[in-house]
ZAMI-924540 format. One record per residue: residue number from 1; chain; x, y, z of N, C-alpha, C in turn. Coordinates in Angstrom, 2 decimals, padded with zeros to 5 digits. Each point is the difference from the previous one (the first is absolute). Layout:
BEGIN
NUM,A,X,Y,Z,X,Y,Z,X,Y,Z
...
//
This chain:
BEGIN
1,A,-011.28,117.85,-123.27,-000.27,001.00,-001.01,000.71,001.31,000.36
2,A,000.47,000.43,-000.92,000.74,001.58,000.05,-001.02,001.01,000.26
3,A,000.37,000.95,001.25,-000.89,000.96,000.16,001.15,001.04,-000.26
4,A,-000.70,001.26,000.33,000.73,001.59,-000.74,-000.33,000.45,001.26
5,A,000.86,001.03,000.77,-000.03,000.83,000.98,-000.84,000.87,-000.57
6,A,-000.58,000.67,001.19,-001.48,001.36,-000.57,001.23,001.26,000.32
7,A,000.64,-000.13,000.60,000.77,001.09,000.74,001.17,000.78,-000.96
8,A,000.80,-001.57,-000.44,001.47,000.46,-001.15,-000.89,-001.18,-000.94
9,A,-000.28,-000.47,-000.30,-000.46,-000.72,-001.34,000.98,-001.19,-000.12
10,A,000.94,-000.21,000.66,001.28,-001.54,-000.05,-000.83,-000.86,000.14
11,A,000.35,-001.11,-000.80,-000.68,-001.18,000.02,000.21,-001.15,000.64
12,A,-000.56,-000.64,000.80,000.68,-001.17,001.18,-001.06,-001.09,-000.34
13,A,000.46,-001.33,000.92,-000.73,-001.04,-000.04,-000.49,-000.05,001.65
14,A,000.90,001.14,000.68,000.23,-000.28,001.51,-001.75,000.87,000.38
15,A,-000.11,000.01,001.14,-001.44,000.75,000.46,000.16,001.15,000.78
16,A,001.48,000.51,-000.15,000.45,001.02,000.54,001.29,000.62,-001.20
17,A,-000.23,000.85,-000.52,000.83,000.84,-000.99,001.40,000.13,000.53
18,A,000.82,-000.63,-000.59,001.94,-000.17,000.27,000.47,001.61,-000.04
19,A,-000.76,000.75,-001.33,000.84,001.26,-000.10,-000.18,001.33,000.86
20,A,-001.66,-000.14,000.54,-000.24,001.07,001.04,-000.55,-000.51,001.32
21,A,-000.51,-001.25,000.05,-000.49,-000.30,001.16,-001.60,-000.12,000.30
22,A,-000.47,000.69,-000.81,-001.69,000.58,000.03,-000.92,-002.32,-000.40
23,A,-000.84,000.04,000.73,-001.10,-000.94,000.02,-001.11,-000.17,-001.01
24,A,000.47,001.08,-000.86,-001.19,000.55,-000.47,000.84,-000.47,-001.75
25,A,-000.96,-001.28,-000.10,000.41,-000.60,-001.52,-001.42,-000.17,-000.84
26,A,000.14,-000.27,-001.06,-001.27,-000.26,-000.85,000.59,-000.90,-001.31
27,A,-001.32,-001.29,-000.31,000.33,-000.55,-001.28,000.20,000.21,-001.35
28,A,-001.16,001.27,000.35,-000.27,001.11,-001.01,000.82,001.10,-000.48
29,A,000.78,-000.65,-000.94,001.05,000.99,-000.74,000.48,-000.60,-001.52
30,A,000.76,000.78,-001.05,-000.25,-000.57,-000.88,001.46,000.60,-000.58
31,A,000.65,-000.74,-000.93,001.55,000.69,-000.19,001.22,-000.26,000.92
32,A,001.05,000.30,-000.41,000.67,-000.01,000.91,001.41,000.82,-000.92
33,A,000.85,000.84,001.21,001.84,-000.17,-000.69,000.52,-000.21,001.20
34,A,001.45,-000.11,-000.70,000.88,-000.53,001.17,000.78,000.50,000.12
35,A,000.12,000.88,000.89,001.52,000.78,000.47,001.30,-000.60,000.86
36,A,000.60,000.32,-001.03,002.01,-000.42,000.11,000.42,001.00,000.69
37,A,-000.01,001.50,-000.37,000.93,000.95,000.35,-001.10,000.82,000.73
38,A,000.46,000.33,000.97,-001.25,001.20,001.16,000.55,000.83,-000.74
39,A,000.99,000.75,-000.21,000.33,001.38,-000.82,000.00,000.36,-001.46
40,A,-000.22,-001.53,-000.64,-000.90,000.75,-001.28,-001.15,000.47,-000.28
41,A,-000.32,000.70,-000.57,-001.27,001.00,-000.29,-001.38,-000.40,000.12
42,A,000.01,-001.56,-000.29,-001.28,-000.61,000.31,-000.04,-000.27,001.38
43,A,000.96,-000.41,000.46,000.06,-000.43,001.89,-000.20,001.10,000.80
44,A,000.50,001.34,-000.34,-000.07,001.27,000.49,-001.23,000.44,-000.51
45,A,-000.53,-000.08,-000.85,-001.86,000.49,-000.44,-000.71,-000.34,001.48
46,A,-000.01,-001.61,-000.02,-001.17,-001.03,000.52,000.69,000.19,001.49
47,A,000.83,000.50,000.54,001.06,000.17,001.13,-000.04,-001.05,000.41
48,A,000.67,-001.01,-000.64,000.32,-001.52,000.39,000.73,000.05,001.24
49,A,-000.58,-001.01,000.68,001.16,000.16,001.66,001.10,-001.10,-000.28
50,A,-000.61,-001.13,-000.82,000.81,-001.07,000.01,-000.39,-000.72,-001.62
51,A,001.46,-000.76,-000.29,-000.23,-000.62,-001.47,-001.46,-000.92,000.05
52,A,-000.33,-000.18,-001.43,-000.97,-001.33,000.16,-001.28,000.46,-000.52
53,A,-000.85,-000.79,-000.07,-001.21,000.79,-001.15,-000.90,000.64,000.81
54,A,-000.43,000.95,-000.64,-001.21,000.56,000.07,-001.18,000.02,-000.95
55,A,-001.29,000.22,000.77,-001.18,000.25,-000.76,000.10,001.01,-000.70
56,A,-000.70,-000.20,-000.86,-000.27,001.48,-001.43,-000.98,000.60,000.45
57,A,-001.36,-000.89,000.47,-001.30,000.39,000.29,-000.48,-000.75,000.88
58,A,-000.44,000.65,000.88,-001.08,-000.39,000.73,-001.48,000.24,-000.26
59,A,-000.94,-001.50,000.11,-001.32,000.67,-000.24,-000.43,000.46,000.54
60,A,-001.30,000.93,-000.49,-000.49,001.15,001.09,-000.83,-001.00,000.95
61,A,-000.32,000.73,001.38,-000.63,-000.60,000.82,000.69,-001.14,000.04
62,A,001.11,-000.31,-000.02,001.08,-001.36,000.38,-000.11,-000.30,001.67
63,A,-000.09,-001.07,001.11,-000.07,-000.01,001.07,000.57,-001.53,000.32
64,A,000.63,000.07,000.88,000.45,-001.24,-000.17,-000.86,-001.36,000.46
//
């Protein structure tokens, strides 16, 4: 199952987050986009470190 980093919000299948490193995942998230370009305006908002999707939302009190 796809979890969402609590930290950058990237979405992995792994149990350790590819784009920052952080342990800290949850099932609990809902949405998603997918960033192509780190320097377009949406990748630079969400300060994408690396291409690939991210969560929209996390639920509150989310824990992994």
């Amino acid at each position: 199952m796809e979890k969402a980093c609590l930290n950058c919000r990237y979405i992995t299948n792994q149990d350790k987050c590819p784009a920052c490193g952080s342990d800290k995942l949850t099932k609990q998230w809902e949405g998603y986009i997918i960033i192509m370009d780190l320097n377009g305006e949406v990748g630079k908002f969400i300060e994408a470190k690396t291409t690939g999707r991210y969560a929209l939302k996390i639920k509150k009190g989310a824990e992994q």
